[in-house]
C-alpha positions in Angstrom: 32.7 2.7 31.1 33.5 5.6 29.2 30.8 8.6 28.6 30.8 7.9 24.8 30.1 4.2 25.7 26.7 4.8 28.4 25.6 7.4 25.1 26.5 5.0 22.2 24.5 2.3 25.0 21.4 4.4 25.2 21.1 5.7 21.7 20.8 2.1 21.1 18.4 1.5 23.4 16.3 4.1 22.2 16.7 2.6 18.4 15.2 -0.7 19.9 12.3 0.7 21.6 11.5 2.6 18.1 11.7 -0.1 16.1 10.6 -3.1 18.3 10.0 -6.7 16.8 11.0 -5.1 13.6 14.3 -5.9 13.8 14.9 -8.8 12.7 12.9 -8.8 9.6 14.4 -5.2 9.0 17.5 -6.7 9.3 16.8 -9.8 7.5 15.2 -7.8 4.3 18.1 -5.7 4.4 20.9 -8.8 4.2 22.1 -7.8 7.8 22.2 -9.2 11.2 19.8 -7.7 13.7 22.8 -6.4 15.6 24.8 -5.1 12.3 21.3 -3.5 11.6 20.8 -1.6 15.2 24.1 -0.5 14.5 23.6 1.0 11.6 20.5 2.9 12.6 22.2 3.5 16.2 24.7 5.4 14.2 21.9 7.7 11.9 20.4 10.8 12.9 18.3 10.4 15.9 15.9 12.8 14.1 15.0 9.9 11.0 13.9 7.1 14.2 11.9 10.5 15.7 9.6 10.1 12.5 10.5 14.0 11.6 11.6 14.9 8.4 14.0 17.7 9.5 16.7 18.2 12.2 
């Protein structure tokens, strides 16, 4: 496994334990799957799922 895949692996993770049972209705509200969705927000700035407003 590649560096860029253990990363991409914990940063999603990390998006998991910030959102929690949320997922699914987050997904669901948004017309995603739970996995298309913790993609998505695996891929945003870290900084939004930190609750901060600026990097």
């Amino acid at each position: 496994m590649s560096l860029a895949d253990i990363e991409w692996h914990m940063r999603r993770s990390h998006v998991r334990s910030v959102v929690g049972d949320d997922l699914g209705p987050l997904a669901h509200r948004a017309g995603l799957t739970a996995d298309e969705a913790l993609d998505l927000l695996t891929a945003g700035p870290r900084w939004l799922l930190d609750g901060r407003t600026t990097p």
